[in-house]
C-alpha positions in Angstrom: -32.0 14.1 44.9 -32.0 14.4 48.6 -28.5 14.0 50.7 -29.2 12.1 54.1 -27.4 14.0 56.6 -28.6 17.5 54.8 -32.2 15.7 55.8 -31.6 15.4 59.4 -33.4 18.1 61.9 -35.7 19.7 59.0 -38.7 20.6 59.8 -42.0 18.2 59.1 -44.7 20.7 58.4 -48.3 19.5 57.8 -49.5 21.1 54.8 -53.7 20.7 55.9 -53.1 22.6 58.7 -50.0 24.2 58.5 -48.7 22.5 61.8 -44.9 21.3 62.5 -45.3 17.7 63.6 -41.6 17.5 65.1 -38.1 17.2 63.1 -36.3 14.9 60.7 -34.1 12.0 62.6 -32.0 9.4 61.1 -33.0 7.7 57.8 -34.8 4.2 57.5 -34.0 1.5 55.4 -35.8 -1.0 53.8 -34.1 -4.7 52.9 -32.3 -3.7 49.9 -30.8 -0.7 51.9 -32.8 2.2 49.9 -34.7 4.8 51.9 -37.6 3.6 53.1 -38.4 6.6 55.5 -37.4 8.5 58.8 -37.4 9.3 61.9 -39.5 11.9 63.5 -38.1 13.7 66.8 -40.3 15.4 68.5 -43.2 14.1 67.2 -46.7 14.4 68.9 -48.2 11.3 71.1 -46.0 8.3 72.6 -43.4 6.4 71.5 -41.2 6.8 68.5 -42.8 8.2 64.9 -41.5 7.0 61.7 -42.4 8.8 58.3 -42.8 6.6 55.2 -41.1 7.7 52.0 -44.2 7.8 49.8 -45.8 10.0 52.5 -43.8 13.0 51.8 -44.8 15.0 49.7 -41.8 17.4 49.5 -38.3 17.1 50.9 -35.2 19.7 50.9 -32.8 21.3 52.7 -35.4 23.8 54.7 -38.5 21.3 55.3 -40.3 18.1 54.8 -44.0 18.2 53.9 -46.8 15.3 54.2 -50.1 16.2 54.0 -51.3 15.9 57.9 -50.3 13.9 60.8 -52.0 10.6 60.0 -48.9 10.3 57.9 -46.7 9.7 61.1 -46.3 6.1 62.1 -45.6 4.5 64.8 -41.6 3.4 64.8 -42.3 -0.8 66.7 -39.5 -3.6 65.9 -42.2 -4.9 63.7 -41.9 -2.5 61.1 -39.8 -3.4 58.2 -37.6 -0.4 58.0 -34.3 -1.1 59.8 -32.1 2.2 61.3 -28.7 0.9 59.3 -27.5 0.0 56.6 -24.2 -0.8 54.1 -24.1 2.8 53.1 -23.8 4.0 56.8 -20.9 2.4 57.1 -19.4 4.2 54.0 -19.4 8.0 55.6 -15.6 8.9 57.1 -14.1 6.3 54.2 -11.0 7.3 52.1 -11.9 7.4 48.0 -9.4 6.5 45.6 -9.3 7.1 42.1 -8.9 3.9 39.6 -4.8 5.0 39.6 -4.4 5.5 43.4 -5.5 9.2 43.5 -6.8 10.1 47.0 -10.2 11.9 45.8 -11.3 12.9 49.7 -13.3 10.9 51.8 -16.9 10.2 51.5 -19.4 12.8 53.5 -22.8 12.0 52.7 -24.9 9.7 51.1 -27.7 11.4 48.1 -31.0 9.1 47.5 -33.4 9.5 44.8 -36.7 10.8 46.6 -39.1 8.9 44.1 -37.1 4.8 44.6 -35.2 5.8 47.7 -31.7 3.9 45.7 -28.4 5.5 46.8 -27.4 6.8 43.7 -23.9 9.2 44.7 -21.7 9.8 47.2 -20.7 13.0 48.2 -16.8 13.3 49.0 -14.9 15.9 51.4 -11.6 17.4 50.7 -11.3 19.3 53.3 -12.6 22.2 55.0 -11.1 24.9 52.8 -11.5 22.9 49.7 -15.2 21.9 50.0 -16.0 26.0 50.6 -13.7 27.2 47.7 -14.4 24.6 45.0 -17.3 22.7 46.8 -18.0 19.3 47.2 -16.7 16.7 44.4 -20.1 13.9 43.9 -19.1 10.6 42.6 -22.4 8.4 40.6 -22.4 4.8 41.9 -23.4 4.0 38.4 -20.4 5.2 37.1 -17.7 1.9 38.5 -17.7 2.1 42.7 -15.8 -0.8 44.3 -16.0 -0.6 48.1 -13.3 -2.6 50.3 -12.9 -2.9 53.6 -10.1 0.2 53.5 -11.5 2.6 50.8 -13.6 3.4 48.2 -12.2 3.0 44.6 -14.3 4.9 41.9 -13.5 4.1 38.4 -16.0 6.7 36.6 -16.6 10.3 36.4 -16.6 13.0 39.3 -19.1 15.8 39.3 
């Protein structure tokens, strides 16, 4: 599991010559609003770069790997990978409990690297809270209702 914003500036190494081909920008998304790939700053040649999701071959906090540059695309309105979608729209919302408990508000978003499905959401209680007892993640499995106003998660918190 991969958080989105965690993704952003790593950098994209090629591992058959042990090149950086530029950073990690925002996160693509495909029709159904899964990861579909991302954006490449700083990429080598003209124009924007895109990476597809099945062309990495590892992704963390420190770098993204793909096997050379060929893997870098060229980003055109013709591709089918759009730059929103719902879930952007979800960072900086208030989380309620199912009985009206504020739970923090929702910091990033955490994909599954094989499908590219949203699968939690990563909530923010502040500052001191998050470094004490970290981050609370809430499975959208588990019962999420989102409304125009908040977030209301019915299962479990991790």
């Amino acid at each position: 599991m991969v958080r989105i914003i965690e993704a952003r500036g790593v950098p994209v190494i090629c591992l058959k010559n042990d090149a950086r081909a530029g950073y990690l920008g925002d996160a693509l998304y495909d029709s159904k609003d899964n990861v579909g790939g991302f954006l490449v700053d700083g990429a080598p040649g003209f124009g924007k770069k895109f990476i597809r999701l099945e062309d990495i071959l590892k992704l963390d906090k420190t770098a993204c790997v793909i096997y050379d540059e060929k893997a870098l695309n060229r980003y055109a309105h013709n591709v089918h990978l759009k730059k929103s979608s719902f879930y952007d729209n979800v960072i900086g919302k208030n989380v309620l409990s199912g009985d009206g408990q504020a739970m923090g508000v929702v910091s990033d978003c955490i994909f599954d690297m094989e499908s590219g499905t949203i699968e939690e959401i990563e909530l923010s209680r502040g500052f001191m809270e998050d470094i004490v007892e970290g981050r609370n993640v809430i499975n959208l499995k588990d019962g999420v209702e989102f409304g125009e106003e908040f977030i209301i998660a019915r299962g479990n918190i991790q």
